[in-house]
C-alpha positions in Angstrom: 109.3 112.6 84.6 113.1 113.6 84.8 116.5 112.6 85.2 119.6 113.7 86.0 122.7 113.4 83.5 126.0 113.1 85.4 129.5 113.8 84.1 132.0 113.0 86.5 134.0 116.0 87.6 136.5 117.5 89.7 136.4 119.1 92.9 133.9 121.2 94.6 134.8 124.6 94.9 132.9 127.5 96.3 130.0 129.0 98.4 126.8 127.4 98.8 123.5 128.4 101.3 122.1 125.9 103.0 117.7 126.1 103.0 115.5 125.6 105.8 115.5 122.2 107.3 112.1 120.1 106.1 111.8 118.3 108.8 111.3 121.3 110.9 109.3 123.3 108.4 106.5 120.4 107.9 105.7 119.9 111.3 105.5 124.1 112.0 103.1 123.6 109.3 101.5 121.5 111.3 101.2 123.4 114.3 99.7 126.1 112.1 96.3 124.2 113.0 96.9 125.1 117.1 95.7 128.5 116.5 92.9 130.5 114.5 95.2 133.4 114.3 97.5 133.9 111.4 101.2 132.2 111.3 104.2 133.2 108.3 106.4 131.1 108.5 110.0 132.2 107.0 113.2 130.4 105.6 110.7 127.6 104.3 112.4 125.4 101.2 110.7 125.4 98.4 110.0 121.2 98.3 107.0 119.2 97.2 106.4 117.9 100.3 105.6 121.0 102.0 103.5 122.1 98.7 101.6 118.7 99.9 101.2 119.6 103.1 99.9 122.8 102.1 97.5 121.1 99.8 96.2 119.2 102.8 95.8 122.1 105.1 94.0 124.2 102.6 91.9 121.0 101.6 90.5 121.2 105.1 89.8 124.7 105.0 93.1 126.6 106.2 93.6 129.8 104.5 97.2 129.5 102.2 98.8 132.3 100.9 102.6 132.3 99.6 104.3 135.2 100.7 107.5 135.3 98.8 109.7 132.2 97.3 110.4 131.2 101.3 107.6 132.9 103.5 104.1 131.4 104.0 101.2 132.9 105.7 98.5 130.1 107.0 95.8 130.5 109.4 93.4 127.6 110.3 90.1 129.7 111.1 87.1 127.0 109.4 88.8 124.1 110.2 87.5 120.1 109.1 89.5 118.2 110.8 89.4 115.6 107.6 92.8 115.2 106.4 91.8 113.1 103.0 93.7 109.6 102.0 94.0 111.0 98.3 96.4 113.5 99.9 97.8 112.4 102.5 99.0 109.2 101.0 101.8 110.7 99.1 104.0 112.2 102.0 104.3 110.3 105.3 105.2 113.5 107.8 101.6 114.1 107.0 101.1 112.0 110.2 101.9 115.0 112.3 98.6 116.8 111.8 97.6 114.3 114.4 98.5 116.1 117.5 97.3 119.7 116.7 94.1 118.2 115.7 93.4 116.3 118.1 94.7 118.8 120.9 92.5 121.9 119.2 89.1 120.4 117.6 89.3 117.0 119.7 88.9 114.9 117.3 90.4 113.5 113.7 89.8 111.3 111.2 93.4 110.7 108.7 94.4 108.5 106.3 97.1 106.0 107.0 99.9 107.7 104.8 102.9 106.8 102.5 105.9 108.6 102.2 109.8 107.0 100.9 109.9 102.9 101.5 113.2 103.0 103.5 111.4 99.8 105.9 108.7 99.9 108.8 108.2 102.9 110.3 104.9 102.2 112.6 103.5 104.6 114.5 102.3 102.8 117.6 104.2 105.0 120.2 102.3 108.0 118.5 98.7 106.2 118.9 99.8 104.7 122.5 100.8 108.3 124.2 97.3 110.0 122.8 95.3 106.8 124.2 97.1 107.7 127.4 96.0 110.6 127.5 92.5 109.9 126.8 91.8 109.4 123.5 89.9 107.1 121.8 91.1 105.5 118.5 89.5 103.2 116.1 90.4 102.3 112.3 87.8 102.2 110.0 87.6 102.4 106.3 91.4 102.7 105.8 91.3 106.2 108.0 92.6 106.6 111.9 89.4 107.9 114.2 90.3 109.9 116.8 88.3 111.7 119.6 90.1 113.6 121.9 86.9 115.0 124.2 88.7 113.7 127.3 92.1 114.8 126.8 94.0 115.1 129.7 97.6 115.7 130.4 99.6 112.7 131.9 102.9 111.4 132.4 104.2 109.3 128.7 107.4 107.4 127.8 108.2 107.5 124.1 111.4 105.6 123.6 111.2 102.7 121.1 113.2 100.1 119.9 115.5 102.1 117.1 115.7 105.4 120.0 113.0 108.3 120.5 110.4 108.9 117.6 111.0 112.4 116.6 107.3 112.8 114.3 105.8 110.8 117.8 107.5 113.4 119.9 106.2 116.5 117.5 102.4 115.0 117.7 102.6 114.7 121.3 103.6 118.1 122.1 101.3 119.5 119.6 98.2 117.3 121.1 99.5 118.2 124.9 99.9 121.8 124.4 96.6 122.6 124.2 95.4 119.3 126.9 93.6 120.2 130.4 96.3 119.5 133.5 100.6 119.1 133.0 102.0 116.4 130.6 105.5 115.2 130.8 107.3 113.5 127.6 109.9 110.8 129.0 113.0 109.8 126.3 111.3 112.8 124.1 113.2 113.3 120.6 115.5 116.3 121.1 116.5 116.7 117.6 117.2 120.3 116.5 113.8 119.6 114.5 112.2 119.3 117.7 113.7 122.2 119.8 112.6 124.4 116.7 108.8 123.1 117.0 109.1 123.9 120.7 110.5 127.8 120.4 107.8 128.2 117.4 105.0 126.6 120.1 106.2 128.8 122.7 106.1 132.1 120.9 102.5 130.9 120.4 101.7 130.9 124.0 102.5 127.5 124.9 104.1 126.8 128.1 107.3 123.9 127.4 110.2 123.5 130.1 112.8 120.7 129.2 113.6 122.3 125.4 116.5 120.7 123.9 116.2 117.9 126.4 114.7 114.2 126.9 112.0 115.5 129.2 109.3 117.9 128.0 107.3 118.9 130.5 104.0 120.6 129.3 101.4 123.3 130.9 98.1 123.3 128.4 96.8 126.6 128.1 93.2 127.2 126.6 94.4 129.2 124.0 97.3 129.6 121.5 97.8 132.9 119.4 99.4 133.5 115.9 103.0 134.1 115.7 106.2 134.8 112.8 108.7 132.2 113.1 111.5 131.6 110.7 112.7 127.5 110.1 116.5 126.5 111.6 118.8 125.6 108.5 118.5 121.9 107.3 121.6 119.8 108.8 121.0 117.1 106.5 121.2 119.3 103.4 124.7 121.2 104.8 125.8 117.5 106.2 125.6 116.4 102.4 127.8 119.4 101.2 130.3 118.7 104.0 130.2 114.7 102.5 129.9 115.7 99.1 133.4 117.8 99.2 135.0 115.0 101.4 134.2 112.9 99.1 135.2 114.9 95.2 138.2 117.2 97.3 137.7 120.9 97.4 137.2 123.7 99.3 133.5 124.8 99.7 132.1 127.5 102.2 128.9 126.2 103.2 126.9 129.2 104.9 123.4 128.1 107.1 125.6 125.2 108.8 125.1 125.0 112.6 127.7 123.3 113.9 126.3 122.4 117.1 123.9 120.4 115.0 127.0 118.3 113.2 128.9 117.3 115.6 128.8 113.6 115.3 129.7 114.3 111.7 132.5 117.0 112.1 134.5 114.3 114.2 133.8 111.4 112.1 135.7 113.4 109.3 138.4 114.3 111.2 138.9 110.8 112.1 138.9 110.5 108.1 141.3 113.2 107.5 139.1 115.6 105.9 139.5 119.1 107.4 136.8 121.1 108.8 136.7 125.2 110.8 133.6 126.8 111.5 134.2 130.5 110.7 131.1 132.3 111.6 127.9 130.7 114.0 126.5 129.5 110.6 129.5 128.8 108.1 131.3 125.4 107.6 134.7 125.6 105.8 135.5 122.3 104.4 138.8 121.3 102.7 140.1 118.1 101.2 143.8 118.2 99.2 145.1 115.0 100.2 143.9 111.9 97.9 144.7 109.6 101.4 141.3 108.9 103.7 140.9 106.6 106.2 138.1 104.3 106.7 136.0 104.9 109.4 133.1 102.5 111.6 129.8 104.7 112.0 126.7 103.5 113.7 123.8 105.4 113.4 122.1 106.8 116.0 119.1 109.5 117.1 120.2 112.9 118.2 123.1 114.0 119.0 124.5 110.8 117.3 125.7 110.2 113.5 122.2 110.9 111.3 120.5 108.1 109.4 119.7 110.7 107.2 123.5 110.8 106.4 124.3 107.7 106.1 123.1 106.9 102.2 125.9 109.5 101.5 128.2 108.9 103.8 128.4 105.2 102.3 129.3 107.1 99.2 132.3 108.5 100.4 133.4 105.2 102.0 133.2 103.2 98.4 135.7 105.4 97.3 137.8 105.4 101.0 140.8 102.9 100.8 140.5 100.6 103.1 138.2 98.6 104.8 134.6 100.6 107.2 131.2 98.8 108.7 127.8 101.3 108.4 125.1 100.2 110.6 122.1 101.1 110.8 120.4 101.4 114.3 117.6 103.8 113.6 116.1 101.8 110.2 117.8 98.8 109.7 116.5 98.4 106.4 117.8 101.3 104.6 120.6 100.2 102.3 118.4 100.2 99.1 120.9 102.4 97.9 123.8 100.1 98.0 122.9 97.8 94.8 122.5 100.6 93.2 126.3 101.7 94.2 127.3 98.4 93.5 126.2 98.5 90.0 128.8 101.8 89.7 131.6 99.3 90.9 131.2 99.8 94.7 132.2 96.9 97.0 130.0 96.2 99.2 128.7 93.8 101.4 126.0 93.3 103.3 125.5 91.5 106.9 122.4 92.1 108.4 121.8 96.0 109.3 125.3 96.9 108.7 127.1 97.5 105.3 130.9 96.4 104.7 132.8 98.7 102.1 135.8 98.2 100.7 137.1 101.2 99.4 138.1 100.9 95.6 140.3 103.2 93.1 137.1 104.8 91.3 133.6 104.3 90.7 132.2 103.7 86.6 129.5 105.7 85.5 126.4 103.8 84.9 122.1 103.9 84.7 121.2 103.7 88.3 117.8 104.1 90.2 116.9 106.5 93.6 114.4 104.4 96.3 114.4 107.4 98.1 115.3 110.8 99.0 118.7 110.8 100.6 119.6 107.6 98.4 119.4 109.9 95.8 121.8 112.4 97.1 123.8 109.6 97.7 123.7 108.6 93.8 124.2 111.5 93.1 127.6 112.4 95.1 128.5 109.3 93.6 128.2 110.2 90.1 130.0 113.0 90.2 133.1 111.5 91.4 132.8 108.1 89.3 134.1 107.9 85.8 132.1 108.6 82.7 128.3 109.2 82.6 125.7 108.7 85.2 121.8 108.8 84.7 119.8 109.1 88.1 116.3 107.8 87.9 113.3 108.5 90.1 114.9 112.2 90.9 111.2 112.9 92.0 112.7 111.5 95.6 115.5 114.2 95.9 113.2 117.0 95.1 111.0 116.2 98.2 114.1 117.2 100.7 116.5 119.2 98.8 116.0 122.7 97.4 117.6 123.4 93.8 120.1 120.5 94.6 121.2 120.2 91.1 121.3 123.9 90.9 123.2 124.4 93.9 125.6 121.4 93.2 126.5 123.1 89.7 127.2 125.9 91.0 130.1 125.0 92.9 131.5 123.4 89.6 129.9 119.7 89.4 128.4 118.8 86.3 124.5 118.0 86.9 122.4 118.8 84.2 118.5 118.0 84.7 116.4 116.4 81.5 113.2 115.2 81.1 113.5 111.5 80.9 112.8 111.2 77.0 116.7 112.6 76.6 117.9 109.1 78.3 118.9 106.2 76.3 116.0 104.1 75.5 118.7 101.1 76.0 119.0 102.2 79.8 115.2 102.7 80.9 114.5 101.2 83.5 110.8 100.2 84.3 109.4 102.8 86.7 
């Protein structure tokens, strides 16, 4: 196991690259399974959960080879459509082989799977568009039982209490593409995640009008073919640069950030007063000189809306905001675990029901905190650079599943992250893991 030793530092300064977006990458790995023809897929970060789910395709007879440090090269020739509880219980996205194994062999048997505990995260609307369309689906022995024989396209609504289900969306399309007859996808996710599935499905042969929209609208073809396809840049990795220089001052270049894709961010921080100019279609210039920010009220929302994925770090940058801003949480209520941990650092904080009250104070104290899960830990992190003293991050095993050479990259633009196994941490501080 390891940890991460923070000093608290000054500003960020420099250049960093932003990697391919996770999200996208794991269900393109996915989709692999659509075809018996070869895919490489490019820009692809180099995180454990895509490792897993190349684990799980090869365990069920894909061929895996590793190109190059971001380039894979998979094709799904002998396919079992197994995927096996030892694996897929580690890494909930795993869910999304679903669709393209139902839509290709017509049938699937996968474990129920796990994944960060950030609250409930059922996957009803998933199971209720593929019965619509025809499939049968039992539970037995802890694994999902699918057959698919009488797939047929149909007309499905996929909006849900907390807004669209973007891994429902992905295993819908993925099941449909390959369906007899036309399917349309009412209140479909249109994340960029999404839109980058649907150009990757497309160059495959599929046939997909409505991209970028609410409405999907779906032609099955017999046949998909292999294709290249590179993965968009992560949002939520260059949204947590953009945060994590509003937050320590600075000036950082952060190249791979579409700003089409942060625009509920980009105006929250100029509400703020943190200033932002895009200088190319794929840099972010972000500058802070002025030690007075403004509190802000952000509500989380599904695409185009403020990220949950952003709003662990954004609460960071609030604790040390004078003033007084409300976080809530619309897409999972439950996902404050991150704010006792702030609190133990000196944050003030309160909580009333899915929304978060900060206070803004002077600084944050270093101290031993814990991750719960993988953006919590960027958010910890963030946090200990700009507090005071030391900081010790436990359970770093959560960042690492979303964020490519974070500590590396983080350094590099002048923080003070150093990574160490966790024997090197005070035996006084340990927490029980």
């Amino acid at each position: 196991m390891e940890v991460f030793r923070i000093q608290g530092s000054g500003p960020l300064v420099g250049e960093v690259q932003v990697s391919g977006a996770k999200n996208a990458a794991l269900p393109i790995f996915a989709a692999t399974l659509l075809t018996n023809e070869p895919c490489v897929i490019e820009n692809v970060p180099d995180l454990s959960d895509l490792r897993f789910m190349a684990e799980i395709l090869q365990s069920m007879g894909a061929s895996v080879e590793r190109l190059g440090p971001s380039s894979w090269k998979l094709q799904a020739h002998k396919i079992d459509p197994v995927a096996p509880y030892e694996l897929v219980r580690r890494m909930r996205a795993s869910i999304c082989l679903m669709g393209p194994l139902v839509g290709r062999f017509k049938r699937v048997e996968i474990s129920l799977p796990g994944g960060c505990v950030i609250g409930p995260r059922p996957i009803d609307l998933h199971l209720k568009g593929l019965q619509k369309m025809g499939c049968e689906i039992t539970i037995e022995g802890g694994y999902l039982k699918l057959d698919g024989s009488n797939l047929q396209g149909t007309r499905l609504f996929l909006g849900g209490r907390h807004g669209s289900t973007v891994t429902g969306t992905a295993n819908m399309l993925m099941a449909a593409v390959l369906s007899q007859g036309h399917t349309v996808i009412d209140s479909a996710a249109c994340e960029p995640e999404i839109t980058d599935l649907c150009r990757m499905l497309v160059k495959m042969g599929a046939k997909i009008e409505g991209i970028g929209s609410h409405e999907l609208c779906i032609e099955g073809v017999s046949k998909l073919n292999g294709c290249k396809h590179s993965v968009l840049p992560d949002r939520i990795e260059a949204g947590t640069y953009i945060l994590g220089t509003a937050m320590l001052g600075g000036d950082v270049r952060i190249s791979g950030a579409v700003d089409r894709h942060l625009h509920s961010l980009l105006d929250k921080l100029d509400n703020i007063g943190v200033h932002t100019s895009v200088e190319s279609n794929d840099i972010i210039r972000v500058t802070r000189n002025s030690d007075t920010l403004s509190p802000v009220d952000i509500i989380t929302l599904p695409f185009p809306g403020f990220p949950t994925d952003l709003q662990a770090q954004m609460c960071s940058l609030m604790c040390v905001t004078p003033g007084l801003s409300i976080l809530t949480e619309r897409v999972y209520p439950h996902r404050f675990m991150h704010v006792p941990e702030l609190q133990r650092m000196g944050a003030d904080v309160a909580m009333e029901g899915a929304s978060a009250i900060v206070k803004g104070v002077r600084h944050l104290s270093g101290a031993p905190v814990m991750a719960s899960d993988l953006r919590a830990s960027a958010a910890l992190i963030m946090a200990g650079i700009a507090a005071k003293g030391e900081t010790w991050v436990q359970r770093i095993y959560h960042l690492d599943r979303g964020y490519e050479e974070f500590d590396k990259k983080l350094c590099g633009l002048g923080a003070k992250v150093e990574r160490l196994p966790d024997s090197e941490m005070p035996s006084s501080i340990i927490a029980d893991d």
